[in-house]
Backbone as CSV, one residue per row, in Angstrom:
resi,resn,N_x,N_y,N_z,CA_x,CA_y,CA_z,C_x,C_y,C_z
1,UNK,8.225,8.021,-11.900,7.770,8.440,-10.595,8.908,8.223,-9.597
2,UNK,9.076,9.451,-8.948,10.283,9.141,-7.435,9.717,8.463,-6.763
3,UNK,10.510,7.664,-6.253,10.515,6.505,-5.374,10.723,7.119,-3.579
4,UNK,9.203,7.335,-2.633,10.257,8.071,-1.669,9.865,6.809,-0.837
5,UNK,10.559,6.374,0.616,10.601,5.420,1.654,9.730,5.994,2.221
6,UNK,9.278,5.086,3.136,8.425,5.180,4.228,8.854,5.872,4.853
7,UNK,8.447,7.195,6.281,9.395,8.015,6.455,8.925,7.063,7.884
8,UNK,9.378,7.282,9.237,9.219,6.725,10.485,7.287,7.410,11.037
9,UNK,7.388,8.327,10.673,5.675,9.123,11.186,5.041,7.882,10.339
10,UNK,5.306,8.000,9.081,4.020,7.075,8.175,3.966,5.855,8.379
11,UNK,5.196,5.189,8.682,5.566,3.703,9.350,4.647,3.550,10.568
12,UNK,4.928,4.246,11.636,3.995,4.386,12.670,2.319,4.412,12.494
13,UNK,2.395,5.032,11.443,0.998,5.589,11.655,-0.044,4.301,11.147
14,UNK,1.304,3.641,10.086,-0.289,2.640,9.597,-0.844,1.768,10.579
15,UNK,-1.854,1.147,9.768,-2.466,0.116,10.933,-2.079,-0.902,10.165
16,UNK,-1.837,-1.419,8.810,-1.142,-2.607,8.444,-0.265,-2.736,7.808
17,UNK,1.082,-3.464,7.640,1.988,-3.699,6.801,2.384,-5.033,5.889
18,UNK,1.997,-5.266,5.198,1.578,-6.821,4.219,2.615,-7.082,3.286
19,UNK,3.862,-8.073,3.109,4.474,-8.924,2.252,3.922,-9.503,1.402
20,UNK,4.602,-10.098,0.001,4.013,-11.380,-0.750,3.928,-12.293,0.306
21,UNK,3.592,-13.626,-0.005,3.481,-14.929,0.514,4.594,-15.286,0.141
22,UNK,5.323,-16.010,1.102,6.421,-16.934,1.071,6.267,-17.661,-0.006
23,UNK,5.132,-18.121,-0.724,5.434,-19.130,-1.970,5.484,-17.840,-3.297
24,UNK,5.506,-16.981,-2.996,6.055,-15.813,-3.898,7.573,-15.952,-4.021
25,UNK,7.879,-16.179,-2.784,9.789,-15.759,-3.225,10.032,-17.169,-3.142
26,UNK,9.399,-18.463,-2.600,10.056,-19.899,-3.520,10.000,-19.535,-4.993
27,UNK,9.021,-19.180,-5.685,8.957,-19.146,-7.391,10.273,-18.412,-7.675
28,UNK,10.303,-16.963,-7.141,10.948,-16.409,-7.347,12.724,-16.996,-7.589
29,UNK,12.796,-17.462,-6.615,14.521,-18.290,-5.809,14.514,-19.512,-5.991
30,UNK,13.596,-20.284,-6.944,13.629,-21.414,-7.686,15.149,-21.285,-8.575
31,UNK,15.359,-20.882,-9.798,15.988,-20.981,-10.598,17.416,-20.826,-10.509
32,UNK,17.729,-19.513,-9.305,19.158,-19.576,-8.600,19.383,-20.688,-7.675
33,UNK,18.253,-21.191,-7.094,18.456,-22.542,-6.409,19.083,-23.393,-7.182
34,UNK,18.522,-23.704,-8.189,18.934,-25.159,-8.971,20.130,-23.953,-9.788
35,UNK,20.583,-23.309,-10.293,21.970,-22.430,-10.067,22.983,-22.997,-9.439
36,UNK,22.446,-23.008,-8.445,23.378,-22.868,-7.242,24.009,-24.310,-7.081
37,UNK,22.396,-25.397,-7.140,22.738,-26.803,-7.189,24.185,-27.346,-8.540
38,UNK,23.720,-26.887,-9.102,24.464,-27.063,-10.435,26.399,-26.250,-10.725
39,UNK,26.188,-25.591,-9.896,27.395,-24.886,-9.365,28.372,-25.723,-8.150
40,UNK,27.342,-26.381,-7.333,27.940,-27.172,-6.428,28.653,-28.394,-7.148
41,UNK,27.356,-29.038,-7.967,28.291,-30.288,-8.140,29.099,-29.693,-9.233
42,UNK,29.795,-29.405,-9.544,30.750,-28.511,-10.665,32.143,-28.327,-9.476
43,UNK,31.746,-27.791,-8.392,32.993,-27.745,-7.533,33.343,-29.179,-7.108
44,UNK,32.359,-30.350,-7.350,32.828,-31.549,-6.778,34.112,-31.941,-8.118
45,UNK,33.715,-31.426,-9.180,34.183,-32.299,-10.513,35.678,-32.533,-10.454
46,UNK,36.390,-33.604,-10.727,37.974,-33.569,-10.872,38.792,-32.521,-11.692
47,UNK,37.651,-32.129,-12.489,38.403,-31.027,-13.525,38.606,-29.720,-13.156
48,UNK,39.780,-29.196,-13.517,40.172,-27.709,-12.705,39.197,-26.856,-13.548
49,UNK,39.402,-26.678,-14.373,37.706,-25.659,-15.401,36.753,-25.924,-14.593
50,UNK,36.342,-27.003,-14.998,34.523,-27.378,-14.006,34.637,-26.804,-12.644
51,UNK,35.685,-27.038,-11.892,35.940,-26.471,-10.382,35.600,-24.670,-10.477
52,UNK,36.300,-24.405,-11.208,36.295,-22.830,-11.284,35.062,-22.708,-12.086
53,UNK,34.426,-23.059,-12.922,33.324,-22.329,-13.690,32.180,-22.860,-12.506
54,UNK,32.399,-24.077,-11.604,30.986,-24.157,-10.695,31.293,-23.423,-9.835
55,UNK,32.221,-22.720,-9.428,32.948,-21.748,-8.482,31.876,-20.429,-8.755
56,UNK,32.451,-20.109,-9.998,31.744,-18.921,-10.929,30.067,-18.725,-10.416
57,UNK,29.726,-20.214,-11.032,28.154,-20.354,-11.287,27.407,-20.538,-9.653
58,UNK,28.013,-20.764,-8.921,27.714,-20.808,-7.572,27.845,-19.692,-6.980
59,UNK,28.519,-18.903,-6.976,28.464,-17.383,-6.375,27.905,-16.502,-7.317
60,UNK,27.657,-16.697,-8.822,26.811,-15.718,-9.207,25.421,-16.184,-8.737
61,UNK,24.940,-17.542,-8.972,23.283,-18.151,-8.295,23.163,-17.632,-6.886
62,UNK,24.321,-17.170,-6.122,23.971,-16.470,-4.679,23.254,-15.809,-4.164
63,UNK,24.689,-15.053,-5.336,24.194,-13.150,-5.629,22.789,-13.015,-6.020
64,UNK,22.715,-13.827,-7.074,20.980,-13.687,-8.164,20.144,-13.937,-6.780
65,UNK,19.980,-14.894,-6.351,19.028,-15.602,-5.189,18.602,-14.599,-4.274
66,UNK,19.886,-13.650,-3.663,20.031,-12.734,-2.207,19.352,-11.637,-3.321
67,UNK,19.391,-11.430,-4.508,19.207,-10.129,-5.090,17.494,-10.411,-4.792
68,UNK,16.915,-11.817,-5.504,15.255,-11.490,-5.463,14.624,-11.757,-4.107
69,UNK,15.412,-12.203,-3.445,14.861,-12.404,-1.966,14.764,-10.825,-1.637
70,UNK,15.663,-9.980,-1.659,15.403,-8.477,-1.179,14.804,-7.975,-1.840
71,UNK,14.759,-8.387,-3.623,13.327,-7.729,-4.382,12.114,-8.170,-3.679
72,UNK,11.605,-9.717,-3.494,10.373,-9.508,-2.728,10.637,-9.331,-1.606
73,UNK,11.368,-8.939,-0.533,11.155,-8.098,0.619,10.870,-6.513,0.557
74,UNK,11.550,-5.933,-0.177,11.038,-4.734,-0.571,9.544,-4.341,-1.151
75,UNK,8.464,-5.370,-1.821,7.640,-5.130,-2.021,6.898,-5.489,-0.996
76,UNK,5.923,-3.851,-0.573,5.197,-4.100,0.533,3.797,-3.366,0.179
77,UNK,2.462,-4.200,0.681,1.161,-3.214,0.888,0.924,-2.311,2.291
78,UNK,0.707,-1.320,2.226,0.187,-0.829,3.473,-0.983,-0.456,3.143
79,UNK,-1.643,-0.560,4.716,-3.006,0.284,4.921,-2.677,1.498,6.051
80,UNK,-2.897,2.449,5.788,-3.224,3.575,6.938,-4.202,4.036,6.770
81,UNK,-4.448,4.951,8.123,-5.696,5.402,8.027,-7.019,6.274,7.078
82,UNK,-6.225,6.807,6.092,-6.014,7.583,5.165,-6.185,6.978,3.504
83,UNK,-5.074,6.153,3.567,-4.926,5.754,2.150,-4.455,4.004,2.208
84,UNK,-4.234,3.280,1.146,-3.322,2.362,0.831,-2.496,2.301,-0.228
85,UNK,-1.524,1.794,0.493,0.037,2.129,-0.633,0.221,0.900,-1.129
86,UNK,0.759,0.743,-2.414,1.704,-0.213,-3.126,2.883,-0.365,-3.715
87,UNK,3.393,-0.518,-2.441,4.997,0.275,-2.396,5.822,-1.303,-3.368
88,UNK,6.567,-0.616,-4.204,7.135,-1.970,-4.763,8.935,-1.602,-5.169
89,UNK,10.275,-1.709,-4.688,11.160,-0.863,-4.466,12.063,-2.124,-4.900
90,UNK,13.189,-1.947,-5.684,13.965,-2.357,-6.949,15.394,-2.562,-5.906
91,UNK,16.060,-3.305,-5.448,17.139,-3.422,-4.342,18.458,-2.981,-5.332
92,UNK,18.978,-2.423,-5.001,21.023,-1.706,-5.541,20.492,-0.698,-6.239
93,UNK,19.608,-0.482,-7.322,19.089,0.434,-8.411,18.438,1.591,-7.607
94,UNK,18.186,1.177,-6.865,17.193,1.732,-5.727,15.239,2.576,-6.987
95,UNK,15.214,1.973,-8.218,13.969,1.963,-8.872,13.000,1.567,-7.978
96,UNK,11.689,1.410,-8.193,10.577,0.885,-8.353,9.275,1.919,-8.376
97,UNK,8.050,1.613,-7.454,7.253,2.173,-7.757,6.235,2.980,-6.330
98,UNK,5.562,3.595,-6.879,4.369,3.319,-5.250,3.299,4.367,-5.789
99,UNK,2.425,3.555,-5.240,1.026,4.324,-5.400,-0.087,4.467,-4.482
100,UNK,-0.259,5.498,-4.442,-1.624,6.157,-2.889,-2.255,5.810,-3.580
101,UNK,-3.651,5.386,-3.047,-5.351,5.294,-3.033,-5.783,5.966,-1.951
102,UNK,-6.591,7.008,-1.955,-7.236,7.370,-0.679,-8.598,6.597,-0.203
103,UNK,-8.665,6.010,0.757,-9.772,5.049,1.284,-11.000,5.231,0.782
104,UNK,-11.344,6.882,1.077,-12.683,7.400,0.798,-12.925,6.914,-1.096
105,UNK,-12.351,7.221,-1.593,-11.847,6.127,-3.444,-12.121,5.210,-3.577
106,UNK,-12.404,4.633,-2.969,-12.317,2.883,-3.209,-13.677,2.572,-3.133
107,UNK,-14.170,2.050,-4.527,-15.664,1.923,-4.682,-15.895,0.029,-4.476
108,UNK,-14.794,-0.824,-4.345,-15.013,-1.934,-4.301,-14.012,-2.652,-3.683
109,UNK,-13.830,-3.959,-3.135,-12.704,-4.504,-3.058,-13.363,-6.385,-2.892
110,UNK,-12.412,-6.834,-3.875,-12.569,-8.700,-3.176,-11.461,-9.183,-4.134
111,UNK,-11.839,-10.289,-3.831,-10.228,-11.404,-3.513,-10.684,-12.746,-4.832
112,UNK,-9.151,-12.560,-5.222,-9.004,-13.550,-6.129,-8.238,-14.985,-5.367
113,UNK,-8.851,-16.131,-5.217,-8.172,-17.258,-4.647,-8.223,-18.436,-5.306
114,UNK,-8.040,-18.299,-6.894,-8.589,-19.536,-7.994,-7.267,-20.308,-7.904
115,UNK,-7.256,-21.231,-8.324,-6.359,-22.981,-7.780,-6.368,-23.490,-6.198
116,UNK,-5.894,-24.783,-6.223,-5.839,-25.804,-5.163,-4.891,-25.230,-4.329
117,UNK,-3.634,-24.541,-5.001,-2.205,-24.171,-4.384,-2.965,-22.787,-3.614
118,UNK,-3.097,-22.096,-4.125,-3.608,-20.837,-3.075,-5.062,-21.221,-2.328
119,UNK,-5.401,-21.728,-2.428,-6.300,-21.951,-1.382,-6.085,-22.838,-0.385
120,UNK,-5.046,-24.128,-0.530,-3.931,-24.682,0.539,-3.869,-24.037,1.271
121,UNK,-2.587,-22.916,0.691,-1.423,-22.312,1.445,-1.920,-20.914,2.030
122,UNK,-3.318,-20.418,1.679,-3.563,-19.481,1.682,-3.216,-18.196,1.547
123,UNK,-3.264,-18.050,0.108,-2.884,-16.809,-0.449,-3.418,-16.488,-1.186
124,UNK,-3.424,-15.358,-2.064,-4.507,-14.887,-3.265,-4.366,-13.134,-3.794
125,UNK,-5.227,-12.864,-4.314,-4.967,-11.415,-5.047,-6.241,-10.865,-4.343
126,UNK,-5.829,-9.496,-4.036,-6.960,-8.252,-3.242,-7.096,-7.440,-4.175
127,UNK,-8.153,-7.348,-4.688,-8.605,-5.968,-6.052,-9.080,-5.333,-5.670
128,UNK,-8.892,-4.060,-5.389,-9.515,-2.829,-4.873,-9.723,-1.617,-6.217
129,UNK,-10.972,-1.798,-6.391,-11.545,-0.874,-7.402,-12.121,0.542,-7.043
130,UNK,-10.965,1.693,-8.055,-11.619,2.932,-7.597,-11.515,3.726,-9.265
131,UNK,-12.421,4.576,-8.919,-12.741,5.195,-10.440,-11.412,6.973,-10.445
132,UNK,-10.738,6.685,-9.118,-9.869,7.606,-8.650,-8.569,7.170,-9.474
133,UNK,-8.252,5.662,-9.672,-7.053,5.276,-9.666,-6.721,4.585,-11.354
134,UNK,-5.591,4.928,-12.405,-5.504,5.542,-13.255,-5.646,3.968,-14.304
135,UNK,-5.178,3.109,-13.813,-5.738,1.705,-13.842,-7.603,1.030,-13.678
136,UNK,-8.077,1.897,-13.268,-9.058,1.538,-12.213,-9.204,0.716,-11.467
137,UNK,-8.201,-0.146,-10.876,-7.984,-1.092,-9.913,-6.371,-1.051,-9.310
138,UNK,-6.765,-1.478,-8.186,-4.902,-1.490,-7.610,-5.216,-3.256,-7.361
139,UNK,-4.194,-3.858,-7.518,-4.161,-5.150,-7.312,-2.599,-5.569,-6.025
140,UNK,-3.224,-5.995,-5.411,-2.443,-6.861,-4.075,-2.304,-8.355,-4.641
141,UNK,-1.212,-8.617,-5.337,-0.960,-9.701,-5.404,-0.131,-10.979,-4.734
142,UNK,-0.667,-11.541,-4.416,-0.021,-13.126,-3.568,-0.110,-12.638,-2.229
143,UNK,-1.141,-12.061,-1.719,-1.140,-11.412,-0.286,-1.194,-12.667,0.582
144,UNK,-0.544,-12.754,1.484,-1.519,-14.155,2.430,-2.452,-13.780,3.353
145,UNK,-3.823,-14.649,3.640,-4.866,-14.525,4.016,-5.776,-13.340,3.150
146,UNK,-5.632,-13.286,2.329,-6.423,-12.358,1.021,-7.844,-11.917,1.948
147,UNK,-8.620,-12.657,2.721,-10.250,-11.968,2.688,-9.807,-11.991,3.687
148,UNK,-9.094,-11.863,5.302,-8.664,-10.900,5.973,-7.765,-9.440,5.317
149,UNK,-7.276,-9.299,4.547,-6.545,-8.409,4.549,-7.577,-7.461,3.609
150,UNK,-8.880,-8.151,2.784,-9.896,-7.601,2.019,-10.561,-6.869,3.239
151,UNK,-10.995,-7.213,4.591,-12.254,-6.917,5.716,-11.295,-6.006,5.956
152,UNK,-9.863,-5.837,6.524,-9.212,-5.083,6.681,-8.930,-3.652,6.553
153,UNK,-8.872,-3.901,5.268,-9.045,-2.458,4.413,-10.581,-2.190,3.970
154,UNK,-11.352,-3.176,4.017,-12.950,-2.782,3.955,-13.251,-1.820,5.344
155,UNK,-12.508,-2.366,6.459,-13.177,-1.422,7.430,-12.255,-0.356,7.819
156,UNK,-11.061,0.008,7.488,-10.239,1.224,6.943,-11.231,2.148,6.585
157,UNK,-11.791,1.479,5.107,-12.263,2.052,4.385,-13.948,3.033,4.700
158,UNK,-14.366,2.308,5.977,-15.752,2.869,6.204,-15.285,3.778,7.244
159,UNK,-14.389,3.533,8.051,-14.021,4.640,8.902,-13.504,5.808,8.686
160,UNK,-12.840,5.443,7.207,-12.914,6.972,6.405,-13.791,7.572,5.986
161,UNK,-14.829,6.927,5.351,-15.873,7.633,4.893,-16.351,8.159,6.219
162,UNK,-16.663,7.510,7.319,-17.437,8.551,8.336,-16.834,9.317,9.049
163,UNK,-15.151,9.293,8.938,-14.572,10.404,9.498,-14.832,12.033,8.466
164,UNK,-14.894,11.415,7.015,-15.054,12.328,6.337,-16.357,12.944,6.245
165,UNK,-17.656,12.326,6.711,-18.899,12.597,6.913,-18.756,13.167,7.904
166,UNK,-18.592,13.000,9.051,-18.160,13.848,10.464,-17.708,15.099,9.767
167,UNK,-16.535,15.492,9.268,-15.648,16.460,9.159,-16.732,17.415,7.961
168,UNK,-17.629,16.838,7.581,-18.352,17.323,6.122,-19.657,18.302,7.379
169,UNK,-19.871,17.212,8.102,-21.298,17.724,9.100,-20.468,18.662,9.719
170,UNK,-19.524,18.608,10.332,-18.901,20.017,11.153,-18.364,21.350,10.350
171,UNK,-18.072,21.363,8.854,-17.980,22.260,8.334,-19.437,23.188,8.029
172,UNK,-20.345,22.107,7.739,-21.776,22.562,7.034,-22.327,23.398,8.918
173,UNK,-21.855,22.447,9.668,-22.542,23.235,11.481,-21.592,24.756,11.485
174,UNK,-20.414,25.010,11.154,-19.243,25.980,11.245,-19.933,27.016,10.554
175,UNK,-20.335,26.255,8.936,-20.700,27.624,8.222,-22.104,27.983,8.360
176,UNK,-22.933,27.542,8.827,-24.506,28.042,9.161,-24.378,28.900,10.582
177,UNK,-23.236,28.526,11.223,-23.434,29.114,12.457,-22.529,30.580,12.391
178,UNK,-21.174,30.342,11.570,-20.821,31.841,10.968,-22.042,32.265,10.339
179,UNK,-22.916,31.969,9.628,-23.570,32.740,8.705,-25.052,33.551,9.471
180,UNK,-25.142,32.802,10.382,-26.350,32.969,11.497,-25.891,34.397,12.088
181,UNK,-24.338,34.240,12.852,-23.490,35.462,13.623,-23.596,36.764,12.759
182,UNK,-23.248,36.328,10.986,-22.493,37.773,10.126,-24.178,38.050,10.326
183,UNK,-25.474,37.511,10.266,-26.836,37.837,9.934,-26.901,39.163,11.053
184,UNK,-27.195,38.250,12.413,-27.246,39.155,13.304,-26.696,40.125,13.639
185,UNK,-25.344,40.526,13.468,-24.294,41.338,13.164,-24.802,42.506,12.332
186,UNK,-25.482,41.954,10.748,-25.733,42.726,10.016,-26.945,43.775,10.963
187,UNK,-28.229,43.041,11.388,-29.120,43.119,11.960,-28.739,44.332,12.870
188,UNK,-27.991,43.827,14.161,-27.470,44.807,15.184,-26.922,45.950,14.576
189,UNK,-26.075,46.013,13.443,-25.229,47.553,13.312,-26.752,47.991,12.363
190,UNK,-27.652,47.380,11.695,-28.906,48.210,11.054,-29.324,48.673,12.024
191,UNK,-29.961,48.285,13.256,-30.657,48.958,14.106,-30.072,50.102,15.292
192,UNK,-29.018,49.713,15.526,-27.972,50.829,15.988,-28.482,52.207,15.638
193,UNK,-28.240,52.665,14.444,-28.573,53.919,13.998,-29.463,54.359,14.122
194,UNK,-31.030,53.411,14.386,-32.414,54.482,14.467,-32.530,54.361,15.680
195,UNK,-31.756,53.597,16.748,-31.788,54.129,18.139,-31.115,54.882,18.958
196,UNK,-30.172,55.562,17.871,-29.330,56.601,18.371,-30.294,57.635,18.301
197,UNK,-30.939,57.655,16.951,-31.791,58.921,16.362,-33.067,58.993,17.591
198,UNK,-33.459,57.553,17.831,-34.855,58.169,18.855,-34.222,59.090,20.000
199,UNK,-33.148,58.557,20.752,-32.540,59.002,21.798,-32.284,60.364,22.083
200,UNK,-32.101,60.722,20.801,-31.511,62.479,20.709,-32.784,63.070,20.231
């Protein structure tokens, strides 16, 4: 699947824009951390090798670190009015992924917040179940504040349906009332003709 950006109209238009949780990219930037630690004391060492290989190991743990910090910055949820996206975008490669749900789709949504640590720090997983979507669920994972960002898109979600009920009642009023006009229409040019004939 092409990967396209947010364009500035669709940026605008949403009503929300949602990150992982900060204890998403500690897990993440754990391992180049202690990298990095381990690279340092290597530049302390008397030995010219150890100096240069913690040299090495310290600017590659950088690089690695700055690389997943912009991987989870690049992964983002939106809500617009319309749909919700799960935009998830791969930093230098320029890969990843994204996927529409249209609101009116979405037959369910609630929140996963199981352990002590996410319910602390408040964070958790948003499951939004639709029989539209090829998974049958889109999952928001490590969202923070999970059952705000669930009411969120719950009430997205009803304002679509009644915009689309609105737009359903004004087509069904459009076409009874064309169909009322072509009636009478028909009506008027039938009777036309036998009141030409009385006339003459």
């Amino acid at each position: 699947m092409t990967l396209a950006r947010l364009d500035v109209r669709e940026e605008r238009d949403a009503i929300a824009v949602w990150r992982r949780h900060w204890m998403a990219l500690a897990r993440r930037i754990r391992s180049p951390f202690l990298a990095t630690a381990v690279g340092l004391v290597g530049l302390v060492l008397p030995s010219g090798e150890a100096r240069l290989a913690g040299a090495a190991l310290f600017l590659a743990a950088l690089a690695w670190g700055a690389y997943e910090a912009e991987d989870w910055r690049n992964d983002r949820y939106i809500l617009t009015p319309t749909h919700i996206v799960n935009e998830q975008r791969k930093p230098l490669l320029g890969g990843g992924s994204r996927y529409e749900l249209p609101l009116v789709s979405i037959q369910s949504i609630s929140v996963d917040q199981k352990g002590w640590k996410r319910l602390l720090l408040g964070y958790g997983t948003v499951i939004i179940s639709s029989a539209a979507h090829v998974r049958g669920a889109v999952f928001w994972v490590d969202v923070p504040h999970p059952k705000k960002v669930a009411k969120a898109v719950d009430m997205a979600r009803r304002e679509a349906l009644e915009t689309e009920r609105q737009e359903l009642r004004r087509d069904v009023v459009d076409a009874v009332v064309e169909a009322q006009h072509a009636a009478m229409e028909r009506r008027r040019s039938a009777l036309l003709p036998n009141e030409r004939f009385r006339e003459v």
